[in-house]
C-alpha positions in Angstrom: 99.6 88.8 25.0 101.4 91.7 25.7 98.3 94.0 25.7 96.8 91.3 28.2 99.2 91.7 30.8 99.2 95.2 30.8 95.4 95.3 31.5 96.1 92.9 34.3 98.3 96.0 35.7 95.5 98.4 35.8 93.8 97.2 39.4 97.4 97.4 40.7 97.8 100.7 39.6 94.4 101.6 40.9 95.5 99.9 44.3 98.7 102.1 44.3 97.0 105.1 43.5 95.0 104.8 46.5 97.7 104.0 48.9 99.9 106.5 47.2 96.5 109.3 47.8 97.2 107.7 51.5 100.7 108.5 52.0 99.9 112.3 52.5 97.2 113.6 51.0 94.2 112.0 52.6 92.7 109.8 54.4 96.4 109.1 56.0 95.1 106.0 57.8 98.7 104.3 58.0 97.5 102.2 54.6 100.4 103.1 53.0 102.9 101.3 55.3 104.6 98.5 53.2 103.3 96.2 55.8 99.9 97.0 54.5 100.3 98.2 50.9 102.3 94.9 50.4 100.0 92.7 51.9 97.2 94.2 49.9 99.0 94.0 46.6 99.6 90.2 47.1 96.0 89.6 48.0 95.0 91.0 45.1 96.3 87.9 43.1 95.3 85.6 45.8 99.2 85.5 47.7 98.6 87.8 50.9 101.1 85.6 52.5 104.0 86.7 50.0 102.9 90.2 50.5 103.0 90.1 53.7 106.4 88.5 53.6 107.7 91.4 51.8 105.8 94.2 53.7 107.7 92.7 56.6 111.3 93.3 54.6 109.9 96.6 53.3 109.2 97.9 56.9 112.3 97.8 58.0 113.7 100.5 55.2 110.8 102.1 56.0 111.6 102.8 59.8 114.8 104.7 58.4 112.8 107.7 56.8 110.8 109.6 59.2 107.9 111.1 57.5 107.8 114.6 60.1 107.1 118.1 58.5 108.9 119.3 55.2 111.2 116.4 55.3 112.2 114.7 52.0 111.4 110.7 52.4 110.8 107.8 49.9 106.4 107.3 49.0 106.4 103.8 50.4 102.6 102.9 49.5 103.4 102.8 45.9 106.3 101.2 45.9 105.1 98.3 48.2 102.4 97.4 45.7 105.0 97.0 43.3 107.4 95.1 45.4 104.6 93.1 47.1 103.0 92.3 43.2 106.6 91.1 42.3 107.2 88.9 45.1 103.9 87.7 45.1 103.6 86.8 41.6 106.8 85.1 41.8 107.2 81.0 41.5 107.8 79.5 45.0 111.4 78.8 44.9 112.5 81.1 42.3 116.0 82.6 43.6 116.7 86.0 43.3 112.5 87.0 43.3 112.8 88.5 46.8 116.3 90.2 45.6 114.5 91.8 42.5 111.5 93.0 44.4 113.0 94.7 47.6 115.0 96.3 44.9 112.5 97.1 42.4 110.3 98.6 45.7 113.3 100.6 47.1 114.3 102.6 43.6 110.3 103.3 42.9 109.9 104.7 46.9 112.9 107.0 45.9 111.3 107.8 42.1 108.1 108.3 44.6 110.0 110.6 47.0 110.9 112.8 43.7 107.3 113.0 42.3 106.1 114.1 46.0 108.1 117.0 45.5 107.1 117.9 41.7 103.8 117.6 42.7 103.9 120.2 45.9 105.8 122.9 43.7 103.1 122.7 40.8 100.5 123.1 44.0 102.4 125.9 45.0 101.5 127.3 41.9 97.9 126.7 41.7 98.1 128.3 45.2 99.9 131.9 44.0 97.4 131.6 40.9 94.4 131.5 43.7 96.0 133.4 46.5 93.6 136.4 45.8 90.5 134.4 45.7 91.9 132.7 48.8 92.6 135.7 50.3 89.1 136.4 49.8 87.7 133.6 51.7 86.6 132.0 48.3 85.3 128.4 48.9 85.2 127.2 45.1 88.8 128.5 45.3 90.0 126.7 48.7 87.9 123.5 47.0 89.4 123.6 43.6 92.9 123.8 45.0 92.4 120.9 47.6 90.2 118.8 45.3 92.9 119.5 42.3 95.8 118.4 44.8 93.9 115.6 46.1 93.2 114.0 42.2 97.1 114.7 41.0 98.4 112.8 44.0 95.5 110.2 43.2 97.4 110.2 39.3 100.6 110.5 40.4 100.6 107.6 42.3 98.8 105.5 39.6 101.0 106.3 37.3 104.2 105.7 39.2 103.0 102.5 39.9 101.9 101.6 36.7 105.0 102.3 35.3 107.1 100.8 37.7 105.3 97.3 37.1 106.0 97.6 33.5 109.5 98.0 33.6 110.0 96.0 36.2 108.0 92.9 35.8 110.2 91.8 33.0 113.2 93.0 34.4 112.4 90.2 37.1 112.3 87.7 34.7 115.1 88.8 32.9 117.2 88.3 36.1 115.8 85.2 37.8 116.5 83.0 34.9 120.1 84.2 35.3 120.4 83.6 38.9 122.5 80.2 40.3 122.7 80.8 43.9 120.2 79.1 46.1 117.0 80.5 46.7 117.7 80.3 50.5 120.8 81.8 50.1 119.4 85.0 48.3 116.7 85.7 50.4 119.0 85.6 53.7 120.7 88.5 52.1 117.8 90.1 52.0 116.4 89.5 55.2 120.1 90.3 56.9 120.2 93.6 55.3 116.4 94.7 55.8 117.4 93.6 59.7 120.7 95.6 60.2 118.7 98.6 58.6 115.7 98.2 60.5 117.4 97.9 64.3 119.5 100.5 63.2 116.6 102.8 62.7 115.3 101.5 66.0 118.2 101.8 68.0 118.1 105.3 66.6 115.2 106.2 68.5 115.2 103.9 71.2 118.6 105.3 72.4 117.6 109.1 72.4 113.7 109.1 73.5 113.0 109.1 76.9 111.1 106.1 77.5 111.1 104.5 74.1 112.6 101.5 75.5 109.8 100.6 77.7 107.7 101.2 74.9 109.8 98.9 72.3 109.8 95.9 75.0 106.1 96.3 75.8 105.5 96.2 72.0 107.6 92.9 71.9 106.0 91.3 75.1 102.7 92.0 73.0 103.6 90.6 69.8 105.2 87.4 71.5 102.1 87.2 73.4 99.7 87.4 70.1 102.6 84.7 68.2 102.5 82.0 71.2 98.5 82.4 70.9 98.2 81.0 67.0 100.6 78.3 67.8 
């Protein structure tokens, strides 16, 4: 049974690989946002909804790190598949599910944030190991370091994702069938916290760009707009 459900964690790892390849690396097409990554993660066992749900709550952390230059930031595309899986997979109901995931989500975007770094010294070192090749205008050597960059990232976020499911998947069960509060009551939490963080971030920005605000309340105009229109 056990060897089962881990083999059931291999297309999720695959799927955070990808998104984790995303994040930096390449094609950077905005597929690791949690809003995506989530909603992905949940389709792949037939709950976009729930992903989605959970993208939404994984957004709003997100807006707090701002991905720009050498900056140090949490890998959200991994860590959304695992926090999207977990919600998803998750018994309508169940209190404490949402609780477990954004948590679960949150500590692997900062175990992610950690391996970014690990990775980018060991390229550093393929790069002084090539330099003189490079120097050279070597193409096999530009190739071999991108292409060997391009497949750890691809591993590292496999693996991080992977691993995080298998810890965490039981931990989640572990804790839900300790839980008492209401299910409503939990997820409130949740939601008010994601919230405060999220306008926080906003406000952030909003207050110091110069026309950011026009911006923020066209964006909301627009997304009313598309809501009132699938009523």
């Amino acid at each position: 049974m056990i060897s089962i459900e881990l083999v059931s964690l291999i297309p999720l790892g695959v799927l955070g690989a990808v998104l984790g390849l995303d994040a930096v690396s390449f094609p950077q097409a905005m597929l690791s946002r949690p809003i995506v990554a989530s909603t992905l993660s949940g389709a792949l066992i037939g709950q976009a909804g729930r992903g989605l749900v959970m993208g939404v709550a994984l957004e709003f952390f997100a807006l707090e790190s701002m991905p720009f230059g050498a900056s140090r930031y949490p890998e959200w595309g991994s860590a959304s598949v695992v926090g999207g899986f977990l919600f998803a997979q998750a018994a309508d109901g169940m209190a404490g599910a949402m609780t477990v995931a954004v948590l679960a989500a949150l500590l692997t975007a900062s175990a992610g944030g950690a391996s970014m770094v690990l990775l980018r010294r060991a390229n550093a070192l393929g790069v002084r190991k090539q330099q003189a090749q490079s120097a050279q205008g070597s193409r096999n050597a530009v190739l071999a370091l991108q292409l060997g960059g391009m497949t750890a990232d691809l591993v590292r976020g496999g693996l991080l994702t992977f691993l995080a499911l298998v810890v965490f998947v039981p931990l989640q069960r572990a804790v839900t069938a300790t839980v008492t509060m209401a299910p409503t009551v939990s997820r409130a939490g949740v939601v008010a916290i994601a919230s405060a963080v999220g306008l926080a971030a906003v406000w952030k920005v909003v207050h110091t760009t110069n026309g950011a605000r026009w911006c923020l309340l066209g964006g909301l105009g627009v997304g009313f707009g598309i809501a009132a229109s699938l009523q």
